[in-house]
C-alpha positions in Angstrom: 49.3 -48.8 26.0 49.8 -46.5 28.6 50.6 -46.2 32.3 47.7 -47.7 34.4 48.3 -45.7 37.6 48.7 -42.5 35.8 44.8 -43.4 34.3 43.5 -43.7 37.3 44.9 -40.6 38.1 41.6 -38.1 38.3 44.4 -35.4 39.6 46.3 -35.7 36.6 43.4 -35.4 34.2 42.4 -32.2 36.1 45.3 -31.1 35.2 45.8 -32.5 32.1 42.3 -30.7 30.7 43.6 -27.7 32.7 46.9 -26.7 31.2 46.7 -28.2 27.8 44.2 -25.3 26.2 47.1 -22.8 27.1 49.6 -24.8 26.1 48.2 -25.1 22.8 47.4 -21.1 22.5 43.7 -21.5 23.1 41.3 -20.3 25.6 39.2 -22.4 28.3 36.0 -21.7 28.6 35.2 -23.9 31.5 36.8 -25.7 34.2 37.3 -29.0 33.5 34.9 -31.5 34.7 36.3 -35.3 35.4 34.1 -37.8 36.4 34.4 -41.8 37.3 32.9 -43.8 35.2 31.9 -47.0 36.3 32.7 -50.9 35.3 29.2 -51.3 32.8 29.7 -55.2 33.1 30.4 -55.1 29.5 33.0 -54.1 26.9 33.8 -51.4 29.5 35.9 -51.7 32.5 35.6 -48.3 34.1 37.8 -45.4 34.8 37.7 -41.1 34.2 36.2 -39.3 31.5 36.8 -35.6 31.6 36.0 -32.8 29.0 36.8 -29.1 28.7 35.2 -26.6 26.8 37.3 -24.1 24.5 36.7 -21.1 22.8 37.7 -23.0 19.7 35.7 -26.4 20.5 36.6 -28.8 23.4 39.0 -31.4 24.6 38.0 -34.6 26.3 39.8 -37.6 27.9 38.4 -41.2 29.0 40.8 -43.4 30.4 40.4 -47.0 30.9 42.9 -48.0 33.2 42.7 -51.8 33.6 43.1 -51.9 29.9 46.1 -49.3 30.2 44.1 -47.7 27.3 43.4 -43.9 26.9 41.3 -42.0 24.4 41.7 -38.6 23.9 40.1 -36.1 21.6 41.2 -32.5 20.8 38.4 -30.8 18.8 39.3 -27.2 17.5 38.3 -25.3 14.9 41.8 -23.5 14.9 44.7 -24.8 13.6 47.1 -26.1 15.7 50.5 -28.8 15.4 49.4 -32.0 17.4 53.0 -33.5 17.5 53.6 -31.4 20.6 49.9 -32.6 22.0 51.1 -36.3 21.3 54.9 -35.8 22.9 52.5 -34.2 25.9 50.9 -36.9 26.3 52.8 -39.4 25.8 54.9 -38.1 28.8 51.9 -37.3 31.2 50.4 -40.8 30.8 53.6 -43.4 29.8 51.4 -43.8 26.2 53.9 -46.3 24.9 51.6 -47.1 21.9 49.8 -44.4 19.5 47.0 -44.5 17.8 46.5 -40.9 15.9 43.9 -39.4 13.1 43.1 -36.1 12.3 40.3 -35.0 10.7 39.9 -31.8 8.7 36.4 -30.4 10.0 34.9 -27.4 9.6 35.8 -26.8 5.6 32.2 -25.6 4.8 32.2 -23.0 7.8 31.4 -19.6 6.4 33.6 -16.6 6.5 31.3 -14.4 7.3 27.4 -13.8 8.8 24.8 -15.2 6.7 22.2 -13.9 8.9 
């Protein structure tokens, strides 16, 4: 559950997708793109989705405000502590309610050029 008028908020995602990469000691390879997704008469009742590439993989964010619901995914093939991302975004968007996993990719990736 989060803060309806803060998801549909596309300023705030810009910024959101903006600041977070150095926040979290990585480096943005794009400028974030945010764009409104539309009611699909379905299972879906609109709002943003944004995304932002990083050196070290990419970070995307789909709100659905109506539903107060956000999903959010920080992708990154460095390490990094999401407790801070969580607190971050629990105070950007009123997330009342968390849902968290973290997944260990990337554990076959070689150390060095096979080529």
């Amino acid at each position: 559950m989060a803060d309806p008028k803060k998801l549909n908020d596309r300023g705030l995602i810009v910024k959101v997708l903006g600041d977070l990469p150095r926040k979290m000691g990585m480096q943005r390879l794009i400028v974030p793109r945010v764009v409104r997704a539309p009611d699909n008469g379905l299972k879906d009742p609109g709002g943003w989705s944004g995304f932002v590439i990083i050196q070290e993989s990419h970070i995307s964010i789909h709100t659905f405000p109506r539903r107060r619901f956000v999903s959010i995914d920080v992708y990154s093939c460095k390490d990094f502590n999401p407790r801070p991302i969580r607190r971050y975004f629990r105070r950007l968007f009123g997330v009342r309610k968390f849902e968290n996993h973290l997944v260990v990719r990337g554990t076959q990736y070689p150390h060095y050029n096979l080529a």
